[in-house]
C-alpha positions in Angstrom: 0.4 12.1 17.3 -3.0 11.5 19.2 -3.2 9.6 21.9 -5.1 6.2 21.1 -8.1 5.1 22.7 -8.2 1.7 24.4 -10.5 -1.4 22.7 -10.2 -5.0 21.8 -8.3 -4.2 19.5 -5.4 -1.8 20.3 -2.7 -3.9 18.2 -4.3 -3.3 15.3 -4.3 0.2 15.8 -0.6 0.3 17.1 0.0 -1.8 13.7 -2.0 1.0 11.9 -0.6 4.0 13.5 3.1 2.6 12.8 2.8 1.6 9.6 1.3 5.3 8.6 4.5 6.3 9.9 6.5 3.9 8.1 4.2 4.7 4.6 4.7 8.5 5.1 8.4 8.7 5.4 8.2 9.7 9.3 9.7 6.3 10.0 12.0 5.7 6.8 14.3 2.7 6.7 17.1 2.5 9.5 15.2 4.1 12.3 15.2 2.3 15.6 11.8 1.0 17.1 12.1 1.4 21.0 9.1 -0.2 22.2 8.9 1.6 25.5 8.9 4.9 23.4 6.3 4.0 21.2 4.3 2.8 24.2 4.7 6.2 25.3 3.9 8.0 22.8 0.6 6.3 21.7 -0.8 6.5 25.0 -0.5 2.1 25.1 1.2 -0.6 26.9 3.8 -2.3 25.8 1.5 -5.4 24.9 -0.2 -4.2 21.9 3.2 -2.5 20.6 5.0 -6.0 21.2 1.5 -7.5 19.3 2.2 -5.0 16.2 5.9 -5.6 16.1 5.4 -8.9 16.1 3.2 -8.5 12.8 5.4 -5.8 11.0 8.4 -8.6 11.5 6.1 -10.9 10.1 5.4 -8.3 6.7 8.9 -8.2 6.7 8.3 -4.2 7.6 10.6 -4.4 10.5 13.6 -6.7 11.7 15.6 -7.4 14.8 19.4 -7.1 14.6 20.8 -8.6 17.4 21.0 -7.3 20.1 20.6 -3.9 19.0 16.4 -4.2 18.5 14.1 -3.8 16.1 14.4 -1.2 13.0 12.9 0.1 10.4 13.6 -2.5 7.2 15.4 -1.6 4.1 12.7 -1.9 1.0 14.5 -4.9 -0.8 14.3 -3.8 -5.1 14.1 -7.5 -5.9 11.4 -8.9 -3.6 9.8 -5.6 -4.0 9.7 -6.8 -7.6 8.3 -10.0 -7.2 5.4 -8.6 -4.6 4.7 -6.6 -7.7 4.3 -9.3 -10.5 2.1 -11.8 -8.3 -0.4 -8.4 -7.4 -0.4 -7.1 -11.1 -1.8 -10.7 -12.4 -4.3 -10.7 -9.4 -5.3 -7.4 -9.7 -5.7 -7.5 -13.6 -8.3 -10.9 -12.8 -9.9 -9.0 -10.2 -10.9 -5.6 -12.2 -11.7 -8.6 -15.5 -14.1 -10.4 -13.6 -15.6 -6.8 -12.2 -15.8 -6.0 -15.7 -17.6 -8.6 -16.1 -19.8 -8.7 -14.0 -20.5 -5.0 -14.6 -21.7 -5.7 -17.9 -23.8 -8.8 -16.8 -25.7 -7.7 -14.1 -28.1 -4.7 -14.2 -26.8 -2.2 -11.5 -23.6 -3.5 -10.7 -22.3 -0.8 -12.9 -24.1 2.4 -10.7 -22.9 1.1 -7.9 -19.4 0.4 -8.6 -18.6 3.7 -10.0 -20.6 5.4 -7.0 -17.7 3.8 -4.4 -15.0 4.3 -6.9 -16.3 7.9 -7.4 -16.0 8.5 -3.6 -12.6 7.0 -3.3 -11.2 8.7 -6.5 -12.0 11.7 -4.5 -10.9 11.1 -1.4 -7.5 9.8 -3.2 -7.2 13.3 -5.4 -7.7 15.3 -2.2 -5.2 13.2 0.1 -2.6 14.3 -2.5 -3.7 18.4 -2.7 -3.2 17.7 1.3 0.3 16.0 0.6 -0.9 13.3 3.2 0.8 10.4 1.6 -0.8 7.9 5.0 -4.1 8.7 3.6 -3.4 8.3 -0.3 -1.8 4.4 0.3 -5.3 3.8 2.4 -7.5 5.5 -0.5 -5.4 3.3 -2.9 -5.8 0.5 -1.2 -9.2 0.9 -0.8 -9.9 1.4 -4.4 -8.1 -2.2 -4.9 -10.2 -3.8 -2.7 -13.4 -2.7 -3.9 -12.7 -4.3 -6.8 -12.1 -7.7 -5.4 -15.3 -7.7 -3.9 -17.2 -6.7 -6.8 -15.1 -9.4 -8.7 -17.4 -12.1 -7.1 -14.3 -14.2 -6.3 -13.9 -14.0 -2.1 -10.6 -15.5 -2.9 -9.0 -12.9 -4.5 -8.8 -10.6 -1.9 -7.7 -13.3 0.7 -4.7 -14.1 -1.7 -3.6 -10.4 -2.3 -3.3 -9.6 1.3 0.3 -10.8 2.2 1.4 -8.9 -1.1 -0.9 -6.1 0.2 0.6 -5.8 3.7 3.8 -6.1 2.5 3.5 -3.1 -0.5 1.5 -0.7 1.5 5.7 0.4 2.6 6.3 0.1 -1.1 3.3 2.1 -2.5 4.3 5.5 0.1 8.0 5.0 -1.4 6.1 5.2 -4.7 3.8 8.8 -4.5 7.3 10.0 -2.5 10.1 9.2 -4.7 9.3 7.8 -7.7 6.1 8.5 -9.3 3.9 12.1 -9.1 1.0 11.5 -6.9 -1.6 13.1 -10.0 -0.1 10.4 -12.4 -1.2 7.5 -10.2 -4.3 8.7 -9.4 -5.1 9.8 -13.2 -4.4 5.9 -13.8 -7.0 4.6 -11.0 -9.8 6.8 -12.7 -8.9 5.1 -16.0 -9.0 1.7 -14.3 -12.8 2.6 -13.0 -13.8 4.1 -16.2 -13.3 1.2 -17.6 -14.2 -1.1 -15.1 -17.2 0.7 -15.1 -17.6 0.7 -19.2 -18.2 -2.8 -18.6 -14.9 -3.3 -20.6 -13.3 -6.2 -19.0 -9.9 -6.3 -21.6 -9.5 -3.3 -21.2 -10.0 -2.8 -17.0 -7.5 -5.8 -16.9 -4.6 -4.1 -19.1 -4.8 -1.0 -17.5 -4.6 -2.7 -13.9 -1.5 -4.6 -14.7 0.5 -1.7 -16.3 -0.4 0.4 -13.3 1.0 -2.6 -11.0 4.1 -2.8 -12.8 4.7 0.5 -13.8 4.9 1.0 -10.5 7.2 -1.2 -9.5 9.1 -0.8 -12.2 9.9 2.7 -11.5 10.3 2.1 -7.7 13.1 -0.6 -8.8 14.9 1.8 -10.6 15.0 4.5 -7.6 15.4 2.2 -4.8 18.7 0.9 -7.0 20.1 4.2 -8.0 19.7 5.2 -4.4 21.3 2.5 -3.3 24.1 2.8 -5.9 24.5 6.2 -4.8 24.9 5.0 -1.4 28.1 3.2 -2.8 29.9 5.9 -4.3 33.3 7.4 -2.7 31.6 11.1 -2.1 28.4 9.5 -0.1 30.8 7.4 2.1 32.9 9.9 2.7 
């Protein structure tokens, strides 16, 4: 990994930088955080890697067993879940009122599908590149240019615990659950028709992507787990 360059704010990167890791399956669930090693290999004190821990407990990314440290957190099926149904009825608001405003004011249109454009296609090419990091950013990104073209500052400050939270859920997602091409095939159908000016429909679509999602994530993380549980993987 490269070596991080020091500035005010050197958590946030550590934060960033980890929870790539954690997103991309380099960190999966069970590994131990040493904070010493991490210091190390980011080119940091330990301050700003005790400042990101501190926030990836918080996201309930990470948790401390004992005595025996900090790990990597188990992705929980059921509050996974629930994440899930508060985003989908956010998310489904946000691209309604985009929509909406799409349709009502003159240019709003051009310049939402210009920055959806650019993120479609840095999306589509993080997945030829298999960089799963960089397709949870993209995805994220495309989500949050909605909520500020939904003229509601709330929205965006209401979806960020769910966000911070499901950015570990959307890398299980593209790796284990869902083809990569199929999510990104549903965010250009989200901006066409956010970008029609079709507010029904830009609302539907974003809620069955949400939960589609987590639907299918539910049923791997269980069947995973429930493999987990059988005589042959224990023995």
């Amino acid at each position: 990994m490269t070596l991080l360059k020091p500035n005010p704010n050197l958590a946030d990167q550590v934060y960033d930088a980890l929870v790539d890791e954690i997103c991309g399956g380099t960190l999966p669930a069970g590994s131990h955080l040493v904070q010493e090693q991490i210091a190390e290999r980011l080119g940091v004190s330990r301050q700003p890697v005790q400042q990101a821990m501190a926030r990836l407990k918080a996201d309930g990314v990470v948790e401390e067993i004992g005595r025996r440290g900090l790990w990597v957190a188990p992705l929980d099926p059921d509050l996974m879940q629930h994440h899930y149904d508060i985003r989908a009825v956010l998310d489904g608001l946000a691209a309604r009122l985009t929509a909406d405003r799409v349709r009502a004011e003159a240019g709003a249109g051009e310049i939402f599908r210009h920055r959806a454009d650019a993120i479609l296609s840095a999306g589509t090419q993080a997945v030829e590149t298999d960089d799963t990091a960089e397709q949870v950013r993209q995805d994220r990104a495309l989500h949050e240019l909605v909520y500020e073209m939904s003229g509601n500052p709330l929205l965006a400050r209401t979806a960020e615990p769910h966000w911070r939270f499901l950015q570990r859920a959307m890398g299980e997602v593209l790796r284990q659950a869902t083809l990569p091409k199929e999510i990104w095939r549903q965010h250009a159908e989200i901006a066409d028709a956010i970008a029609a000016g079709d507010p029904d429909t830009a609302e539907r679509l974003m809620a069955e992507h949400d939960l589609g999602a987590a639907r299918t994530l539910h049923s791997a993380l269980v069947a995973s787990r429930q493999a987990e549980q059988t005589p042959e993987a224990r023995a």
